[in-house]
N, C-alpha and C positions, 0 to 999 in steps of 0.2 A: 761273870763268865758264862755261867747257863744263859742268860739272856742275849750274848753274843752267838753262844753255840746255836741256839733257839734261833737267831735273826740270821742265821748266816746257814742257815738247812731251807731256809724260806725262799729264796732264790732258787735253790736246785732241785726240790719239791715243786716250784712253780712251771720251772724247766721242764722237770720230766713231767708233769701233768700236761702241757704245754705239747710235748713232740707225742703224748699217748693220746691226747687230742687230734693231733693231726693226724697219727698214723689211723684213726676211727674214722677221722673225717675221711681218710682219699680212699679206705676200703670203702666205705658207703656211697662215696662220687662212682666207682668202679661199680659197684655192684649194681646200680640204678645205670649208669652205663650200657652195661652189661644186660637188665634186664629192657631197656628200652632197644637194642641190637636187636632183642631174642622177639619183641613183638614186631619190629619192623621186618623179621625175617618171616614170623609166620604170616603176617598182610600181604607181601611178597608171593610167598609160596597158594596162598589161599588166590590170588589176582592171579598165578601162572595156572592153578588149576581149572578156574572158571572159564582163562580162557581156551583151553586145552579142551571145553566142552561144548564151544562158545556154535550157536545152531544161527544161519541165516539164510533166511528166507527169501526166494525170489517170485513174482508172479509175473507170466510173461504168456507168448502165442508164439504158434506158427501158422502162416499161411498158403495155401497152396492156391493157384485156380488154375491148374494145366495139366493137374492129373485126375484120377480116377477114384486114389483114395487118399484119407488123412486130407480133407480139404482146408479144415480147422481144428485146432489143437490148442485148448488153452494148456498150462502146463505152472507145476509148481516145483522149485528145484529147492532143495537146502545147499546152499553153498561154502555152510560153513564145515565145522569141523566138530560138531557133536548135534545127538539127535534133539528134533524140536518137536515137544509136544503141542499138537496145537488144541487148543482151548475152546477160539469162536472163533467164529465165519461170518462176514455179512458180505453181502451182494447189490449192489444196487443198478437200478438204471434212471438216467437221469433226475439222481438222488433218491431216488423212492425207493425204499426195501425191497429185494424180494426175498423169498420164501424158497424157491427151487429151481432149478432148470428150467421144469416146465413151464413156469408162469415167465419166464426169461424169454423163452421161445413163443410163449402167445404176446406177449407183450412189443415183441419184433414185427409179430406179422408173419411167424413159420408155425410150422405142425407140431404139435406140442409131444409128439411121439414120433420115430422114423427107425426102420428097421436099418439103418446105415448111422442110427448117434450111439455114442457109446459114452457113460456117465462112469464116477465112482467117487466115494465121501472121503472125505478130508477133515470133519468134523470129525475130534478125538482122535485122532491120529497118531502116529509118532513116526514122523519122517525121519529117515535115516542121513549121515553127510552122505554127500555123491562124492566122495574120495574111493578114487580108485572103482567105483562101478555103477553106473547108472540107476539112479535111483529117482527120476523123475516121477509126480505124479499128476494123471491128466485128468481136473475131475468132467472134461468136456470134450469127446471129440467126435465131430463132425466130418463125415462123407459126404452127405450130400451139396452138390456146388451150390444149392440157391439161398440153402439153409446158412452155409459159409459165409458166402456172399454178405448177406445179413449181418451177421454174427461181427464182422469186418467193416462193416459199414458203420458199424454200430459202434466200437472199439474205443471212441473217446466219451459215451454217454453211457458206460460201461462202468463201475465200480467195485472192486473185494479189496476187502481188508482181512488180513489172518493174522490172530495173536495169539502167540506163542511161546512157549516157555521151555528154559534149556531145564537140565537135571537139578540145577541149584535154583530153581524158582526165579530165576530173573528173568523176565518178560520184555517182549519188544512185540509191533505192531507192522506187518509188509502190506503195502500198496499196490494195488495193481498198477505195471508199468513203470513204479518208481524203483529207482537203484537205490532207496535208500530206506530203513526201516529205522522207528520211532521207540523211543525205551519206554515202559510205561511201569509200576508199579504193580500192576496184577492185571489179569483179564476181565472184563465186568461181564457178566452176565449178559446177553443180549433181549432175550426173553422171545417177543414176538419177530426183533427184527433179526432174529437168527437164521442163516440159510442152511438149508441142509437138503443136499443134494443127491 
């Protein structure tokens, strides 16, 4: 009779090990659940912030030849919606480095100084969004028409690259003239072929 009682408790000890099993198993589906929720939320939260700071670059001109002043206006906008710091600068004209405005302006065939140009760096910077107020920066602009002229003429044998970096270290690379900037990894060092204007 023990050996019955024995065989017949074997069943219902197997049962409840059986449903206490399961009841471990779906807590721990849930809680694993639950914790992949909680990092898919902070990936989430962490992608709305970056973009919430997210800086973009534009490089562009205006031209005038029919007035007196502001003949040429290179011009640098952030269009996005947090500030960008920018890192490096390179310049070129018909791919060759330059160094500065000035060697810009001899290299055209203009004055390498004129009491009507007006400069300012961009190098180390930290351009602000233009939301809500004008935050252009001009590191070139030009009064005199002939110097203009030039400057315009010259417009496709012209090159600047600025790369830049938002508050979270993510980096991208703007074009002169292009609508589009490049993601890159970090800003490299330029050394010799850095402009600084």
């Amino acid at each position: 009779m023990s050996e019955q009682a024995h065989r017949g408790d074997t069943p219902a000890r197997v049962r409840r090990l059986t449903t206490t099993d399961l009841g471990s198993a779906l807590a721990l589906a849930v809680s694993v659940f639950a914790l992949a929720l909680g990092a898919y939320q902070t990936r989430l939260m962490q992608s709305q912030a970056r973009a919430s700071v997210w800086p973009y670059l534009s490089i562009g001109y205006t031209y005038s030849n029919n007035v007196d002043r502001d003949a040429f206006i290179w011009t640098v906008n952030n269009n996005g919606v947090g500030p960008a710091k920018v890192e490096t600068v390179r310049m070129t004209l018909d791919g060759k480095p330059m160094r500065d405005w000035e060697q810009v302006l001899l290299a055209l065939g203009a004055p390498s100084t004129s009491p009507s140009m007006a400069t300012s760096s961009i190098g180390g910077e930290v351009i602000p969004p233009n939301t809500n107020r004008e935050t252009t920066v001009v590191p070139i602009r030009l009064n005199e028409r002939e110097v203009a002229k030039r400057f315009k003429l010259a417009e496709h044998r012209l090159g600047m690259d600025i790369c830049y970096c938002s508050v979270y270290d993510e980096c991208w690379i703007a074009h002169w003239q292009r609508s589009r900037v490049d993601a890159v990894d970090r800003c490299e060092a330029l050394g010799a072929d850095a402009f600084s204007n």
